[in-house]
C-alpha positions in Angstrom: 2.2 -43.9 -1.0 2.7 -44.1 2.7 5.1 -42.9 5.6 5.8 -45.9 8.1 6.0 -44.6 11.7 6.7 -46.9 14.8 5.5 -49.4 12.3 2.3 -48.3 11.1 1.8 -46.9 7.8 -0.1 -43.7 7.3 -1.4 -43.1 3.9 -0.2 -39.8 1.7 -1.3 -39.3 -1.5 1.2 -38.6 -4.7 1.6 -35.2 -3.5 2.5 -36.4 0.0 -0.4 -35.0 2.0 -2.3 -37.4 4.1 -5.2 -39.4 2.7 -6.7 -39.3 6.3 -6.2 -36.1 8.7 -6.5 -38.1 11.6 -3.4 -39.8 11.0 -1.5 -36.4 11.8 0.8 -36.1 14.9 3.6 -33.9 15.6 5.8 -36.9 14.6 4.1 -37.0 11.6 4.9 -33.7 10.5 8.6 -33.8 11.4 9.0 -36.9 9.5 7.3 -35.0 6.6 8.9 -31.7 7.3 12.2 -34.0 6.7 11.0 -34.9 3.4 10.8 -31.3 2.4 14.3 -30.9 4.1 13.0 -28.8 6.7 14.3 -28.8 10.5 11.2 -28.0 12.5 11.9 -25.1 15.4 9.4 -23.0 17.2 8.7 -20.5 14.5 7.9 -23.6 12.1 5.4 -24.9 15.2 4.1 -21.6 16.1 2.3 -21.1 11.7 1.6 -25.5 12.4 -0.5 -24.7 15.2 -2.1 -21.9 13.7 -2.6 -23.8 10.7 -4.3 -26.1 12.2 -6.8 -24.1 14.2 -7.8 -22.0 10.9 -8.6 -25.7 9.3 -11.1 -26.5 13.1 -12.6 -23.0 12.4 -12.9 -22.9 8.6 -12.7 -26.7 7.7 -10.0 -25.3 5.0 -6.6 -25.0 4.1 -6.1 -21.4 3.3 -4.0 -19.9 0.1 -1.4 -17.1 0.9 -3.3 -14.3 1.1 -5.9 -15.9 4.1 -3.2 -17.6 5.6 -1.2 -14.0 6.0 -4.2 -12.5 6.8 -4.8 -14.7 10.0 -1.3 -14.7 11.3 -1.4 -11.1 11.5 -4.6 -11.1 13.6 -3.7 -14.1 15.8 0.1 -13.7 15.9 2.3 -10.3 14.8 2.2 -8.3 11.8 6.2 -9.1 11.0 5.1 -12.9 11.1 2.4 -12.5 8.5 4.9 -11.4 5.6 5.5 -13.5 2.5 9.5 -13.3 2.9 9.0 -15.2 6.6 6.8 -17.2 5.8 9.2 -18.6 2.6 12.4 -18.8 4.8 10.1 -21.1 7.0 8.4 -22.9 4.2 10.3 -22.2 0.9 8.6 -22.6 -2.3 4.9 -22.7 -2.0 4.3 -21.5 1.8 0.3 -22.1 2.3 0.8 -25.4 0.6 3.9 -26.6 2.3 3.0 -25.6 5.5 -0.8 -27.3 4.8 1.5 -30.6 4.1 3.3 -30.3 7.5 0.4 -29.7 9.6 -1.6 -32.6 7.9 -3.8 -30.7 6.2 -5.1 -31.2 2.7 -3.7 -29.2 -0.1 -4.8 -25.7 -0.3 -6.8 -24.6 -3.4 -5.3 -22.1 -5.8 -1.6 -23.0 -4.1 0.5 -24.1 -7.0 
């Protein structure tokens, strides 16, 4: 599988997560955010970026409970709730999320 982007096709694997990480760019994850149906905004941007720097510090995508665990040390405590983080990211947050920011696919995330 592969998205094409200005003509150049970057590689996903069945799931939709990219077969190489250094293929991510922020159009990259707004074309796959409108796979998922997802409109990206600020708030969506703001758990990206953080994504992202947990993966550069841990070399990891993290399940739920990390990933709340980390936004409520690096951003607010209201942010790092379940119900915001599915409004954002509905279904399986840590794992859609992971998708967006071209990450690979959590472990334990169904």
């Amino acid at each position: 599988m592969s998205l094409i982007i200005n003509g150049n096709s970057i590689g996903t694997d069945k799931e939709g997560f990219l077969t190489d990480l250094d293929d991510w760019s922020e159009q990259v994850a707004i074309m796959l955010a409108q796979q998922e149906n997802i409109q990206l905004t600020e708030l969506h941007w703001e758990i990206i970026n953080l994504l992202r720097r947990f993966y550069q510090n841990y070399q990891l995508s993290p399940a739920m409970r990390p990933l709340v665990k980390f936004i409520a040390q690096e951003l607010a405590p209201e942010k790092a709730r379940s119900i915001y983080l599915l409004k954002l990211f509905p279904g399986s947050p840590a794992k859609l999320a992971s998708k967006i920011a071209g990450l690979p696919r959590p472990d334990n995330c169904l």
